[in-house]
C-alpha positions in Angstrom: 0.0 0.0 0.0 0.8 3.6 -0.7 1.0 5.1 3.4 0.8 8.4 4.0 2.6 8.9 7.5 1.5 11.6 9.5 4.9 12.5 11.7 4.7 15.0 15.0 8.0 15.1 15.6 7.4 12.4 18.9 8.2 9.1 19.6 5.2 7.4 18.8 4.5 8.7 15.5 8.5 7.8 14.4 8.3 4.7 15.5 5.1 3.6 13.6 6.2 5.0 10.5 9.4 3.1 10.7 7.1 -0.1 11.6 5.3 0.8 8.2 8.1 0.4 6.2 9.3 -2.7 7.8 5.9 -3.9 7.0 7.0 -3.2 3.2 4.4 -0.4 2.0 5.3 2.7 0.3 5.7 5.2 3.0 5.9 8.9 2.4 6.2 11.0 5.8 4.0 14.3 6.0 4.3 16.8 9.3 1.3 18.9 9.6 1.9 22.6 10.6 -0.4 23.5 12.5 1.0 26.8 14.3 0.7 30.0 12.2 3.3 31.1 14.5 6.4 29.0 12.7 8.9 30.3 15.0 7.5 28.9 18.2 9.8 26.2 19.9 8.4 23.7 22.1 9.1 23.7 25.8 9.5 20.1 27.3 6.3 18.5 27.2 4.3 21.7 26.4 2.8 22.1 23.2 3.3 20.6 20.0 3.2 21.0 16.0 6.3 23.6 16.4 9.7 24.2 14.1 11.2 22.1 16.8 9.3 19.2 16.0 9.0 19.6 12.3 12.4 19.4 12.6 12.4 16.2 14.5 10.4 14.7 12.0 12.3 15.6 9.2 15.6 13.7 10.9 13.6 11.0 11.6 12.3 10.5 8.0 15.7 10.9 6.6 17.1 8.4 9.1 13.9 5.8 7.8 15.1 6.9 3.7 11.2 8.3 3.4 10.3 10.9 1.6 8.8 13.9 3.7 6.8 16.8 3.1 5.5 20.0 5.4 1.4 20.4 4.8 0.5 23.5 6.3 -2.8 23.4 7.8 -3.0 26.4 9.7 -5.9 27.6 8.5 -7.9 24.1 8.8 -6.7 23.7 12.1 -7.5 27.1 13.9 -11.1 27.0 12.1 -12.0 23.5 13.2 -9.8 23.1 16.2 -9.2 26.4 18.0 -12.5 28.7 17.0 -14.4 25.5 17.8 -12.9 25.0 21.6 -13.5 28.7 22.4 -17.1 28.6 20.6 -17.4 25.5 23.0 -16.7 27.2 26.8 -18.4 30.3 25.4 -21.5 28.4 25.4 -21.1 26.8 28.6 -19.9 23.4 27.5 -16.3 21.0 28.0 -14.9 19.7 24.6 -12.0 18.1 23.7 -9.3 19.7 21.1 -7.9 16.1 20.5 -11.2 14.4 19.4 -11.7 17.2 16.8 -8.2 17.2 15.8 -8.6 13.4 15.3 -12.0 13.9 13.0 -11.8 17.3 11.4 -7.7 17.3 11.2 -5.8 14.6 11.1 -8.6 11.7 9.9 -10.8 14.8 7.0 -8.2 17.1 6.1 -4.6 14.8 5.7 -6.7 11.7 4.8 -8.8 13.5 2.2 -5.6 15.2 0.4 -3.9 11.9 1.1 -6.5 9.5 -0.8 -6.9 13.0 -3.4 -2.8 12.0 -4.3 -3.2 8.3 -4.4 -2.6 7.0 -0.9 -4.1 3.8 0.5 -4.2 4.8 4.3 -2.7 7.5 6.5 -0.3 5.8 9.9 -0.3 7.6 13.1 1.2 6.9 16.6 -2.3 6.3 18.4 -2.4 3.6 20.3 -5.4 1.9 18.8 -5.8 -1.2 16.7 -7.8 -1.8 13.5 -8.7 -5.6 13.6 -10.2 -7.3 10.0 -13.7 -9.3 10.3 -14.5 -12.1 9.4 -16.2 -9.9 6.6 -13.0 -7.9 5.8 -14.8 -4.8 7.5 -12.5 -2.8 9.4 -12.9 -2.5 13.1 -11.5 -0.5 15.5 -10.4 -1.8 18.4 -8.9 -0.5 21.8 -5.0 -1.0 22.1 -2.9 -4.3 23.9 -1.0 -1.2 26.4 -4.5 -0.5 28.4 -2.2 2.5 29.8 -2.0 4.1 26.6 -5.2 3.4 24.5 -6.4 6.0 22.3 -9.4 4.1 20.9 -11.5 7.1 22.9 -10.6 10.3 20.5 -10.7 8.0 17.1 -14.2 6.7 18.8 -15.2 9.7 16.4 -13.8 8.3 13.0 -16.4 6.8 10.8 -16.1 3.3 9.3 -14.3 4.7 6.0 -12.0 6.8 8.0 -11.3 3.5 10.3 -10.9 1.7 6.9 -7.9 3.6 5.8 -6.3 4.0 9.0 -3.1 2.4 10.3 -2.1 2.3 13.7 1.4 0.1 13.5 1.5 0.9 17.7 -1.7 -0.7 18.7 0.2 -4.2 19.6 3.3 -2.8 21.6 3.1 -4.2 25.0 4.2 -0.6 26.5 5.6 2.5 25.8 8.5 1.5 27.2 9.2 -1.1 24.7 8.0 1.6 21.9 11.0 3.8 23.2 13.3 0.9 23.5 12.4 0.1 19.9 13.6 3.7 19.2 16.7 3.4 20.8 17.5 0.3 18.6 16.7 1.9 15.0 18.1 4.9 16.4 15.8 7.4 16.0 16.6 11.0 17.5 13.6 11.4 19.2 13.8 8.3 21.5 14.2 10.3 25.1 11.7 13.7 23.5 9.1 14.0 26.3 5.5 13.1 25.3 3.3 16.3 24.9 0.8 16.9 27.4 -1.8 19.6 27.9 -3.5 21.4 25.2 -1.0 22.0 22.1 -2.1 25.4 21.0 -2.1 26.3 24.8 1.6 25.4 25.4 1.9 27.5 29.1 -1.3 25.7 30.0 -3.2 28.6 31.0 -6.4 27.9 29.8 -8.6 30.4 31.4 -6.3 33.1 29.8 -6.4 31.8 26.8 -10.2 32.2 26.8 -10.2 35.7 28.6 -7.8 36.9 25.5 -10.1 35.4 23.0 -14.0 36.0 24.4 -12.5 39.1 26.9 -14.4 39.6 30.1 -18.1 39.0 30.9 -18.3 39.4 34.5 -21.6 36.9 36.1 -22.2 35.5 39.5 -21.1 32.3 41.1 -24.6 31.1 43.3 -25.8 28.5 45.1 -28.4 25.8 44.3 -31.4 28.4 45.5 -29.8 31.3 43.6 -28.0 32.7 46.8 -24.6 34.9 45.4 -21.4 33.5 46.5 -18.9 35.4 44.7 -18.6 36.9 41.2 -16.4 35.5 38.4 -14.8 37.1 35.4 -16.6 35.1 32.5 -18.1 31.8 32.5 -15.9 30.2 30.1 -13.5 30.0 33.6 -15.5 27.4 34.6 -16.2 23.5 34.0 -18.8 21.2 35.4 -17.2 19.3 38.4 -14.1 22.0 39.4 -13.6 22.7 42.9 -10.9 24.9 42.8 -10.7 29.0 41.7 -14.5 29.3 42.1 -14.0 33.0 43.7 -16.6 32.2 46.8 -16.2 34.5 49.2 -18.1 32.5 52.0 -17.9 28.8 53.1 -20.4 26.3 53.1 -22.9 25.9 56.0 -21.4 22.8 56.7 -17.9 23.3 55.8 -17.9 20.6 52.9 -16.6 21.9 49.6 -18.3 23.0 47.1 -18.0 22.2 42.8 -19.4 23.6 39.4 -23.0 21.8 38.8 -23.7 24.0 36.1 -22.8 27.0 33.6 -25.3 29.4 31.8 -23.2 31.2 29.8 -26.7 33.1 28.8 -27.2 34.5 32.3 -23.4 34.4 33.0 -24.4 32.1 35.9 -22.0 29.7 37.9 -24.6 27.3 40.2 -22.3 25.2 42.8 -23.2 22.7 45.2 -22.0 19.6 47.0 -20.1 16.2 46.0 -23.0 14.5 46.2 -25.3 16.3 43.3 -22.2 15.7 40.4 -23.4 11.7 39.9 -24.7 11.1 37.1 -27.4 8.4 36.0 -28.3 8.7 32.5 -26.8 10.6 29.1 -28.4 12.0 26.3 -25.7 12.9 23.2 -26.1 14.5 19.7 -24.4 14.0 16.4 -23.9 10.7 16.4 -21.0 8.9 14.7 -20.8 5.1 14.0 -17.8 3.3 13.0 -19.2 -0.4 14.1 -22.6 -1.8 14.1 -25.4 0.8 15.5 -26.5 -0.4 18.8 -30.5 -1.4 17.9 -33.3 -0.9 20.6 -31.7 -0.9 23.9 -28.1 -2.5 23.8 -25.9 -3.4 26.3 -22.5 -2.0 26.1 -19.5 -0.3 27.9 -19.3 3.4 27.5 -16.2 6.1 28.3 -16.8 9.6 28.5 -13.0 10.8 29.3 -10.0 9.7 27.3 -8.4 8.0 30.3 -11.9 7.4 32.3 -13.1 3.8 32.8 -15.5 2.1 31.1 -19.0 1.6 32.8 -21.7 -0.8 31.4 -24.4 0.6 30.0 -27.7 0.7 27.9 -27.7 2.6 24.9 -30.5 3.5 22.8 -31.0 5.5 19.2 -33.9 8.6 19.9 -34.7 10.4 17.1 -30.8 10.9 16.0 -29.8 11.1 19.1 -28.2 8.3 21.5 -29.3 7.8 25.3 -27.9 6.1 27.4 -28.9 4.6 30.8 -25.8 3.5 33.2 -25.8 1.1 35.2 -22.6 2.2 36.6 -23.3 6.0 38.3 -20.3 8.4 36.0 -19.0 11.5 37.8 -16.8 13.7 35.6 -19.3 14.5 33.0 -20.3 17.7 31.3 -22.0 18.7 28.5 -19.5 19.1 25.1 -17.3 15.8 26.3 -17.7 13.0 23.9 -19.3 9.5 24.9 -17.4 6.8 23.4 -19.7 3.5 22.9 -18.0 -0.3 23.3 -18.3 -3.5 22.8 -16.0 -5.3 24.2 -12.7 -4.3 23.0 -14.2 -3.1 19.7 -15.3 0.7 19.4 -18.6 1.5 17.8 -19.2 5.0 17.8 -19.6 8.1 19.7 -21.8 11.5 20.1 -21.4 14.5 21.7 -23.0 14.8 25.1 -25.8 17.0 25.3 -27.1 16.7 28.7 -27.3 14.7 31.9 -29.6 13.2 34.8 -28.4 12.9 38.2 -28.2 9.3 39.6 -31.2 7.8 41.1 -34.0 10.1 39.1 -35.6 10.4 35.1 -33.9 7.9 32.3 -31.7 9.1 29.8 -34.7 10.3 27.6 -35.6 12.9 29.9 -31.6 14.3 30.4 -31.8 18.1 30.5 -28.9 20.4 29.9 -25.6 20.8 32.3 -25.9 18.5 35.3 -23.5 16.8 37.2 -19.4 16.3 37.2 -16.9 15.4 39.6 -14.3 17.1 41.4 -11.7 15.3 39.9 -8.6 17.0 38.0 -8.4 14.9 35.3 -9.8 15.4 31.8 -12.4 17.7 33.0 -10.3 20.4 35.1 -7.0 21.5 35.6 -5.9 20.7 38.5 -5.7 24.8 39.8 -9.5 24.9 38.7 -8.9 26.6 35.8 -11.2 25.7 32.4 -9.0 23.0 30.9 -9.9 20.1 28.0 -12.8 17.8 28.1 -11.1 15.0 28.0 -7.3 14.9 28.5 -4.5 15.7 25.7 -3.2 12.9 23.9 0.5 12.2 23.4 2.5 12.5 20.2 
């Protein structure tokens, strides 16, 4: 096959374009620039898509005897990337920069100019596995390194996509054995630190970032019967489930803390309360997208709402386009904008958007309304300082 490898300038994606060769297709390496600022250099595991890491790329494709090219996608990337995660806090919701990188960038844009010049498949250091049927359909299936799947942001690749995809990482025991391998062929980039956080955010301050880009709209943080707490600078601050940086200026009655139940960016409204009102029963998500078979009736799967979350078993159900799903496993952690990724087993068969939420022990998942319930947790759904931060986690290089 003709491969078009997409190269980051990181371990992973090195690695599996040097497992492409070995596997004897036509490999042609491609680093997508995706910073309109080309002078920017990368700062240990901050950030990503820099002149430092083109740059790694390039050494490594020389060192594999591939060709390799710059695409600059800039423009594709700040439209359907960037203006999409600020559009996202500014009405309220949590997204996750790496899911629509993975649909919009990485598996619409490079895949579309890839099979436009001939190309069989694009390869990419996600640690996911596509697995043949019995049919020849291609499935996508979670990685043999549990630690490092990535099954959860391609959960939003259609079958097609999943049909010309190659993920030459998905059956390395570890990442330690994926570095060692690097070491061995000698690749450059064999010690580079993965990239965390969110790469067009490389100082990690993502409540900055949002203030630069929406400026300040000034609302009130209140209690669950409307009682004022504090005052906060904009909304888009905020993320259901965050504890920290809520600007209260009084305790709780009790003295138990408080966290973000919902945002109405409308109103400019922040409503806390306690631990208990953030678990969550039953999800309703839009925009659905199906790579494997479309769960009829109500279907019993495993669902995953945070890119390193565990899966919970679930019902899931088809509603007039959109999915619901009842757990049987309470989720906390959840906010509107974060993406629902649907299982079977190991394979992946879609995902949707979440919508809304019902607290445990009330409606079903057909009667979810908007912005309920999320944990306190700092992972995938807040920064750890309780600033705004990605839906569901960055993904590594």
């Amino acid at each position: 096959m003709r491969v078009l490898a997409a190269m980051s300038g990181g371990v992973d994606s090195a690695v599996a374009a040097a497992r492409a060769v070995d596997a004897g297709h036509e490999v042609v390496g491609v680093h997508m620039a995706l910073n309109r600022n080309p002078g920017t250099l990368r700062t240990g595991s901050r950030g990503c898509c820099t002149i430092e890491d083109a740059l790694d790329a390039r050494r490594a494709a020389d060192l594999l005897g591939i060709p390799f090219y710059v695409w600059d996608l800039s423009d594709d990337f700040v439209e359907d990337v960037v203006e999409d995660f600020v559009a996202e806090y500014a009405a309220g919701r949590t997204p996750n920069p790496c899911v629509r990188c993975n649909e919009r960038i990485k598996f619409a844009a490079l895949l579309d100019k890839g099979i436009a010049l001939g190309f069989d498949a694009v390869a990419t250091g996600h640690y996911a596995r596509v697995v043949r049927g019995e049919d020849g359909t291609a499935q996508l299936h979670r990685a043999a390194d549990a630690a490092k799947d990535q099954s959860y942001v391609l959960a939003v690749l259609d079958a097609d996509q999943v049909a010309h995809a190659l993920f030459p990482l998905g059956d390395a025991p570890t990442k330690a054995e994926v570095r060692a391998e690097a070491v061995r062929r000698g690749l450059p980039v064999a010690d580079k630190p993965d990239s965390h956080d969110i790469c067009f955010i490389p100082d990690g301050d993502t409540r900055g970032f949002l203030a630069d880009k929406l400026g300040e709209a000034p609302g009130e943080v209140v209690d669950e019967d409307g009682r004022v707490l504090g005052t906060h600078a904009g909304t888009y601050g905020f993320t259901v489930g965050q504890r920290k940086g809520l600007g209260i200026s009084r305790p709780a009655a009790d003295g138990r803390p408080r966290y973000v139940l919902s945002i109405e960016p409308v109103r400019r409204t922040v409503t806390v309360g306690p631990a208990e009102r953030l678990s969550v029963g039953a999800l309703r998500a839009v925009d659905p997208v199906w790579n494997g078979p479309v769960p009829q009736g109500p279907a019993e799967v495993h669902v995953q709402v945070r890119a390193h979350g565990e899966p919970v078993p679930a019902v899931a159900r088809l509603r007039d386009g959109e999915l619901h799903v009842d757990l049987r496993t309470p989720l906390t952690g959840v906010a509107p904008g974060q993406t629902v990724a649907v299982y079977r087993g190991t394979r992946v068969l879609g995902s949707a958007t979440i919508a809304g939420t019902t607290p445990a022990g009330t409606a079903p998942a057909g009667t979810a309304s908007d912005g309920t319930a999320s944990d306190g947790t700092a992972s995938d759904g807040t920064a750890s300082d309780g600033t705004a931060s990605a839906g569901a986690g960055a993904t590594t290089s």
